[in-house]
N, C-alpha and C positions, 0 to 999 in steps of 0.2 A: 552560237554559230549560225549564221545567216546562210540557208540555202539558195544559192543562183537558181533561178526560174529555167528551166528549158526556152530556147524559143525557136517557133513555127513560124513558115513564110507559105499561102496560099494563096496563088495566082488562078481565080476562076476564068482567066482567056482562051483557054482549051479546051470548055465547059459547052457542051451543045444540048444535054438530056442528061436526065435522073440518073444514071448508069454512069458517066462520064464523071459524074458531079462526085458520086459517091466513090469509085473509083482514086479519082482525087483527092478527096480526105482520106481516103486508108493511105494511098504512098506518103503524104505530106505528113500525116501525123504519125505516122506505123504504126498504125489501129489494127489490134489484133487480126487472125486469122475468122475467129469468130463473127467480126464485127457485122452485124445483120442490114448492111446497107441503107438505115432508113433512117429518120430524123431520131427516133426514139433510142437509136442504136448509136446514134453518134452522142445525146445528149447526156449518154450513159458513159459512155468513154470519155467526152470531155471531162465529168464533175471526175473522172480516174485518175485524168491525169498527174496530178499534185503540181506543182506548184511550175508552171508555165505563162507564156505570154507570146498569142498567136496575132503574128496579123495576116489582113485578108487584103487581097487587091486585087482588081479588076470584076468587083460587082456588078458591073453593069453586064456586063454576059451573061448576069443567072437572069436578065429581065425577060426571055421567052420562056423561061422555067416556069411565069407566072406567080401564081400563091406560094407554090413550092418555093421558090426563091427566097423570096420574104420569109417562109417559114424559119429555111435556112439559119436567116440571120437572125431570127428572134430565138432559136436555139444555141444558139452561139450567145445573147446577151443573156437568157433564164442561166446558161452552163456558166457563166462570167458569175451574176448575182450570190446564185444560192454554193458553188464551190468554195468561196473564198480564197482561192489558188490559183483564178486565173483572170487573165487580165487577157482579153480581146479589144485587139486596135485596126479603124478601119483606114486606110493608109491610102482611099481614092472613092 
């Protein structure tokens, strides 16, 4: 029996600061109540999710976030690698 992946759609265009950003993944994914807002907290939630397949669009708004942007996204592709359950697609 082949399980259908969930899937996630994450528009960072609304994304102005850390709060907003993190904000944003809790509605987009429904990351728990716990979820501790920070990169370390989401990359623990992504490898939870089982077997899904998010994509992201409008990146270019996390580019005042600076490092933290980028961090962003390489948490997004370490949670893709070592999950085996998820598949992240950047759609812009």
């Amino acid at each position: 029996m082949t399980i259908k992946p969930r899937e996630y759609f994450i528009n960072f265009s609304t994304v102005n600061d850390r709060a907003s950003l993190h904000a944003k993944l809790k509605a987009c994914l429904g990351l728990p109540d716990w979820y501790g807002a920070n990169l370390d907290a989401l990359y623990d939630c992504l490898t939870d999710l089982g077997p899904s397949v998010i994509s992201l669009a409008g990146l270019r708004w996390l580019e005042p976030l600076g490092a933290y942007g980028k961090k962003l996204l390489q948490v997004f592709r370490d949670a893709e690698a070592d999950s085996g359950n998820l598949t992240v697609v950047v759609t812009d």
